[in-house]
C-alpha atoms as one frame of an Amber mdcrd trajectory, in Angstrom:
protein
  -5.316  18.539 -12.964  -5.713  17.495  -9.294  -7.436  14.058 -10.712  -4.233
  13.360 -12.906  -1.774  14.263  -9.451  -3.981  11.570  -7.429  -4.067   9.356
  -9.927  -0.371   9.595 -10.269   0.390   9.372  -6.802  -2.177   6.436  -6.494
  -0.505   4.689  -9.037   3.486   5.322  -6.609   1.992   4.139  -3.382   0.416
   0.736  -4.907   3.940   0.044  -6.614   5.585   0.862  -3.795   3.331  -1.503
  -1.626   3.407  -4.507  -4.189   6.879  -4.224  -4.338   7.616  -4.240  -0.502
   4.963  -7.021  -0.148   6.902  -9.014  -2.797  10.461  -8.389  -0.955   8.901
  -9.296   2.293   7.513 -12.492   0.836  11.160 -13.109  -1.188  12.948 -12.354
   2.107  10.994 -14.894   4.424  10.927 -17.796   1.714  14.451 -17.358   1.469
  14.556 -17.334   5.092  12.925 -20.564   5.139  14.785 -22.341   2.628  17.857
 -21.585   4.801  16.306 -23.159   8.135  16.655 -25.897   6.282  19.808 -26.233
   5.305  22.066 -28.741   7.280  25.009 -26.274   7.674  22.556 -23.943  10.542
  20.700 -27.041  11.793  23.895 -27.754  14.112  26.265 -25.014  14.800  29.816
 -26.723  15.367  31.161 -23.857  17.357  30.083 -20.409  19.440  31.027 -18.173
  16.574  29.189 -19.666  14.189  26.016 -19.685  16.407  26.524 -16.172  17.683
  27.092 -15.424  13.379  23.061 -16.661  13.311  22.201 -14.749  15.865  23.637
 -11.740  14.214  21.727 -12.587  11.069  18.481 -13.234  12.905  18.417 -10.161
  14.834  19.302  -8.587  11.560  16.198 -10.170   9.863  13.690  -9.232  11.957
  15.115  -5.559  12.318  14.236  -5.283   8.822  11.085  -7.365   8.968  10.098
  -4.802  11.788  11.087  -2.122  10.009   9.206  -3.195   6.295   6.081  -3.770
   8.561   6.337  -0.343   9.962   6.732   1.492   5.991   3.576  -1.141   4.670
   1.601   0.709   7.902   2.932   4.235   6.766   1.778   3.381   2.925  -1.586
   2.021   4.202  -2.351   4.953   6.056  -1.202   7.088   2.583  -3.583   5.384
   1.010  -6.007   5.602   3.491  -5.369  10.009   3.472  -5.346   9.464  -0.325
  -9.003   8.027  -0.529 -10.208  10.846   2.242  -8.877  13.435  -0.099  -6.116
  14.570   2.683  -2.682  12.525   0.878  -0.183  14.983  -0.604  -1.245  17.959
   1.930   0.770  19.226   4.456  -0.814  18.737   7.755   1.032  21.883   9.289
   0.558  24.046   6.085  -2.262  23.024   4.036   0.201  23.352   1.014   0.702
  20.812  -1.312   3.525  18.190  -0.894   5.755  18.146  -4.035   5.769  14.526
  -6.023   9.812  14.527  -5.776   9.225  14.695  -2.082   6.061  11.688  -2.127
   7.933   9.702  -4.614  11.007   9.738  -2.123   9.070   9.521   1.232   5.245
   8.252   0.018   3.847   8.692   3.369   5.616  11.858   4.350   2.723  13.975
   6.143   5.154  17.124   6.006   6.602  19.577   3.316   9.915  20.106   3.454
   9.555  23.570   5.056   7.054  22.390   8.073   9.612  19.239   8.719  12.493
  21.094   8.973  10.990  23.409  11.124   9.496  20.980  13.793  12.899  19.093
  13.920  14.526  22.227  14.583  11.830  23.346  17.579  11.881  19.400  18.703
């Protein structure tokens, strides 16, 4: 039974990764393609240069923020090959799949989470 619930939860986390790897890659080709396009290669006025601006802090607050979840998954996978992925590190209990497939690197059951936010 335990072989079919790592298995399983093998299977989430490499979706999960391949999918964010393919966004990422989508995103910055886009990206790309829109460098060059003649309409940003001169901004005609301030609003329109502080507009890209906006959308490349934007960018790269996401970038920053996919790069951080692909580290989380890594390191699920990593606590999924050591035997440790799906445990609580507080409890010992196992992690429910509804909670893994919503948060794959979640460390934490439920229970233990909300009870360190509320002593944080």
């Amino acid at each position: 039974m335990a072989d079919k619930r790592m298995h399983r939860l093998r299977r989430m986390l490499m979706d999960r990764k391949r999918r964010m790897w393919n966004d990422l890659r989508d995103d910055v080709f886009r990206k790309l393609g829109k460098e060059y396009n003649a309409q940003f290669d001169n901004p005609h006025d301030f609003e329109e240069l502080a507009l890209m601006d906006l959308v490349e802090d934007t960018g790269l607050i996401i970038a920053d923020a996919r790069r951080r979840e692909l580290e989380q998954l890594d390191a699920a996978i990593t606590r999924l090959d050591e035997g440790a992925y799906g445990i609580c590190e507080e409890c010992g209990e196992e992690i429910p799949e509804e909670r893994l497939k919503a948060v794959p690197y979640a460390t934490l059951c439920v229970k233990c989470l909300d009870k360190r936010e509320k002593g944080a």
